[in-house]
Phi, psi and omega in degrees: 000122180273163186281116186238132176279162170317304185316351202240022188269109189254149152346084210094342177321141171268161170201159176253130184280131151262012184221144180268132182241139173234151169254173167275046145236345189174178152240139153241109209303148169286146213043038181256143201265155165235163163241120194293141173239306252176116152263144179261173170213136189074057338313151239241137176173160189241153147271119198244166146281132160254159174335306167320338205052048177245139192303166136211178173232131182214151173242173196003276175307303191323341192206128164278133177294209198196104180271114191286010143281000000 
């Protein structure tokens, strides 16, 4: 079994917030699912879509993945 880091983390992926993250642009409420659109690197963060379609940037800690199988 190979090792999969957060970072191997693809496109389209769902996630779960586990902390309500708030910004000057908004809140994004904890359990709420998002969708990856974009990984960064160096700190390692993402950008996802909530339901709403509205963006955000969040990293690691921020989110449990979702097993999708």
């Amino acid at each position: 079994m190979k090792y999969r880091a957060k970072h191997d983390i693809k496109s389209g992926a769902k996630l779960k917030i586990k902390k309500q993250k708030t910004t000057s642009y908004g809140i994004l409420k904890s359990n709420e699912i998002v969708t990856v659109i974009d990984t960064f690197h160096f700190p390692t963060r993402f950008e996802v879509e909530d339901k709403n379609g509205k963006n955000w940037v969040i990293y690691t800690h921020d989110f449990e993945e979702i097993n999708e199988e």
